[in-house]
N, C-alpha and C positions, 0 to 999 in steps of 0.2 A: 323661388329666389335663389342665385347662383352666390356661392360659397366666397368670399375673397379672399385670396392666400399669397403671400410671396415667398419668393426664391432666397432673396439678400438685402442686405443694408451695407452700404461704402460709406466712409465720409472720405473727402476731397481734403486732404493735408497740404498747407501751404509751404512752399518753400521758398525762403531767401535765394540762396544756391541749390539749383534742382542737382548740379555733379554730386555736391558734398551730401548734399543729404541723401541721392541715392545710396550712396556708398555708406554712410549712417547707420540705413534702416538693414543692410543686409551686412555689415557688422554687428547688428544687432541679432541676427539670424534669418529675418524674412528674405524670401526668396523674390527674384525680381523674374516676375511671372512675363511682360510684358512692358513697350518701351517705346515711349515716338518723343520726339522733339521737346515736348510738352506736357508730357503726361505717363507716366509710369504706375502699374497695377502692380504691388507687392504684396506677397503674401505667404502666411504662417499657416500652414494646416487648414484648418476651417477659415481662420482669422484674414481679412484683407482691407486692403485701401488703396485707394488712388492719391497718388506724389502728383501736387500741380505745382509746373513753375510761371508761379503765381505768390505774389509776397505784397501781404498790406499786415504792419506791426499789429495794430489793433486786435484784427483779423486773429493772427497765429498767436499772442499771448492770452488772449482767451478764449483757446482752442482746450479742450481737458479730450483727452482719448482713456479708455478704461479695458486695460486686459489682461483678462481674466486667465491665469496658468495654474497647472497641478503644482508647480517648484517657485515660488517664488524669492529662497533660499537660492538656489540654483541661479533662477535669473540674475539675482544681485549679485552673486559670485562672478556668474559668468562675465558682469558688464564692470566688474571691477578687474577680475582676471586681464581680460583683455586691454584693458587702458582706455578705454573707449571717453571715459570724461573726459580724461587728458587731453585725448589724441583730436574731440572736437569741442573743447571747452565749454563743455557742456553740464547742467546739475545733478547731482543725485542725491539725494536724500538715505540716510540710514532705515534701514526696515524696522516698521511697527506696528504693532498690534491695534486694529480700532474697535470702538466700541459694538461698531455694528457686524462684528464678526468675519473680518476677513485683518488680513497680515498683510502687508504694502511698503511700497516704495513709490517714489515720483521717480522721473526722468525727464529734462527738459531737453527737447531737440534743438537743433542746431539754430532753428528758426521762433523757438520761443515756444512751442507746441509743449504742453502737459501730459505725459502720460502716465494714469497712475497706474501701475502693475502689481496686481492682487494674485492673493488664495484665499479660497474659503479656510475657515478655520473652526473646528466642532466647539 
């Protein structure tokens, strides 16, 4: 019997405004890897996803994304540093400690998207 393995996992992020949220997701620091009319591949180090511009509410408010950083001290800074809620009216929540061992914040995107941004914590 042959072995089955794969390469990756994407999820497909919806977007309200595919301009503003490109521009979102690489103020946030993802790199915008690739790029068509429709569809853009962003990506952080190992970390990626595919931007559609494609927008149903239901859809992207219960959308949750989970990532996972060495700094997440750092992330919250950075995304406060830069004005980034302001600048896209967007959530952020204060970092906390959970019971199940990791330190977090949320981030809602521009489109309703959750993303909860973690560290492990010993």
């Amino acid at each position: 019997m042959s072995q089955i393995d794969a390469i990756e996992l994407k999820a497909f992020i919806p977007s309200k405004n595919f301009k503003h949220s490109k521009q979102f997701y690489q103020d946030l620091g993802f790199t915008l890897a690739w790029c068509a009319d429709d569809l853009a591949y962003l990506r952080l180090r190992t970390c990626s996803f595919l931007l559609k511009d494609f927008y149903q509410q239901e859809l992207a408010e219960n959308l949750v994304m989970h990532l996972l950083v060495p700094d997440v001290d750092a992330w919250w800074g950075q995304i406060y540093k830069r004005g980034i809620v302001g600048s896209y009216n967007v959530r952020m929540t204060p970092l906390v400690q959970q019971p199940w061992g990791m330190r977090e914040f949320t981030l809602t995107d521009p489109s309703g998207v959750l993303w909860r941004i973690a560290q492990n914590i010993d």
